[in-house]
C-alpha positions in Angstrom: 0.0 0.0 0.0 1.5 3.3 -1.0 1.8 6.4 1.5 -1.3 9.2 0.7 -0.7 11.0 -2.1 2.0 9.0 -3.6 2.1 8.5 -7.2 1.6 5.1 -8.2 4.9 3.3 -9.5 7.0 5.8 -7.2 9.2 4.2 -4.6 8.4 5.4 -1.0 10.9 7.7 0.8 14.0 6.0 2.1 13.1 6.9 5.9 9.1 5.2 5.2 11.4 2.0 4.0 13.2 1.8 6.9 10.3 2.3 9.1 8.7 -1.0 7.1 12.0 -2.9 7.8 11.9 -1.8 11.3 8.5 -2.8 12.1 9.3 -6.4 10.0 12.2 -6.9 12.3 10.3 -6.4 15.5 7.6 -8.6 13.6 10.4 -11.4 13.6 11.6 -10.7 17.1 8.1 -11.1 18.1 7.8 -14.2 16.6 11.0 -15.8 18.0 9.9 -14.2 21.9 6.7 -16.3 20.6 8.7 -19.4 20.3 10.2 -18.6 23.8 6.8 -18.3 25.5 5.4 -21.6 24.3 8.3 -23.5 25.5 8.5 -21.6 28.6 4.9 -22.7 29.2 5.3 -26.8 28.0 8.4 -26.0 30.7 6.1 -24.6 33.3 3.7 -28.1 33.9 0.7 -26.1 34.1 1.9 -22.7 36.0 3.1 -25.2 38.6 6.8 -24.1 38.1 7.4 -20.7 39.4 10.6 -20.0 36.9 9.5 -21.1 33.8 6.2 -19.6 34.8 7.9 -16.3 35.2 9.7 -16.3 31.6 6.6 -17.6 30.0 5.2 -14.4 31.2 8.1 -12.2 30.3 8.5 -13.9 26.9 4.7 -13.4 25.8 4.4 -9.7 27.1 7.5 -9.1 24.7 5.9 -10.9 21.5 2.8 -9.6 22.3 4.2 -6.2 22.6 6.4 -6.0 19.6 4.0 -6.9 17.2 1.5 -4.3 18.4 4.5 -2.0 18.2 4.9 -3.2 14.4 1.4 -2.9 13.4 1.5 0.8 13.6 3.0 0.4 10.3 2.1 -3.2 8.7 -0.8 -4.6 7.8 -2.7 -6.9 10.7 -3.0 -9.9 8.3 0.3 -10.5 6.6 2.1 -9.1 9.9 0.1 -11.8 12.2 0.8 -14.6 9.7 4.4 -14.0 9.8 4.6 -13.5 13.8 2.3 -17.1 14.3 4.7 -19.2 11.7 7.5 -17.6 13.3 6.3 -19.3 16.8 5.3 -22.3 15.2 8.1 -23.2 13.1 10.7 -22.0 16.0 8.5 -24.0 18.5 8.5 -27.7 16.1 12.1 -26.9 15.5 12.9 -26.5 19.5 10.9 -29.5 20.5 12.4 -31.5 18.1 16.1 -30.7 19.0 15.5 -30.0 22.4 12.4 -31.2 23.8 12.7 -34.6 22.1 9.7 -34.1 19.8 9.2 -36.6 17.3 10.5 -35.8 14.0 9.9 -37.2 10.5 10.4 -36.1 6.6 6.6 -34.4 6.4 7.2 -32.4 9.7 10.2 -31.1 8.3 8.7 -30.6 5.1 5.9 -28.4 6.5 8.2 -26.3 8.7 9.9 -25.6 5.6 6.7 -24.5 4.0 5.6 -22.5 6.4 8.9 -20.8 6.2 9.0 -20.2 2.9 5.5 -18.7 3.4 6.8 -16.4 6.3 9.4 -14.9 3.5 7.0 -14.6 1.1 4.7 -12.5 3.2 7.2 -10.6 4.1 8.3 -9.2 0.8 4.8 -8.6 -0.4 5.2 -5.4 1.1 2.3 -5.3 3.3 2.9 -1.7 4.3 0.1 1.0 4.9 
C-alpha cells in the first residue's frame, strides 16, 4: 500500500522504508519471543513451576508487545501470519532438537513451507 498521495509506480521515501524494515524486524523478534513463551509454558507443567512460569510471562508480554508495536506500520493480516509461523516453526524446531519431539520427513517438510510462506509475506510489502 502506497503512503497518501503518492504517485503510483513511485518508490516510498528512504526513511518510510526503513520504518517498514523496522516494524518487520520487530515482527520477527516477536515471533521468535513467541517461540520462547510456548516453550517456557510446556516448561512450566501447568503454571506449577514458578521460573519457567515467570519467563513464560516475560517472553509473551515481549511478542505480544512488539508486534503491536509493528502494526503501527504493517498490515494486521500479513504481519500476524508471519509473527504465528515464526512461533510455530521456532516451536516444532525446539521440540524436536530440544524437547525430544518426534521428528519425521513431512514435519520437516511443512516447517519448511511454512517458512518459505513467512518470507514470502514478508516481501509482499504489506505496508500501509
Amino acid at each position: 500500500m502506497q503512503a497518501p498521495g503518492a504517485r503510483p509506480g513511485r518508490r516510498q521515501p528512504t526513511a518510510a522504508r526503513e520504518g517498514i524494515s523496522m516494524a518487520w524486524l520487530l515482527v520477527v523478534v516477536a515471533g521468535l519471543l513467541e517461540t520462547g513463551f510456548a516453550v517456557c509454558l510446556k516448561l512450566s507443567h501447568g503454571f506449577t513451576r514458578l521460573w519457567p512460569t515467570i519467563a513464560f510471562c516475560a517472553f509473551a508480554l515481549g511478542s505480544f508487545g512488539l508486534l503491536t508495536l509493528s502494526l503501527k506500520k504493517l498490515d494486521v493480516g500479513p504481519a500476524y501470519a508471519v509473527w504465528t509461523g515464526i512461533g510455530a516453526a521456532g516451536t516444532a524446531i525446539y521440540g524436536m532438537v530440544f524437547l525430544g519431539d518426534l521428528v519425521s520427513t513431512l514435519k520437516i517438510v511443512s516447517i519448511s513451507l511454512v517458512i518459505v510462506g513467512v518470507i514470502g509475506l514478508q516481501l509482499s510489502g504489506s505496508a500501509h
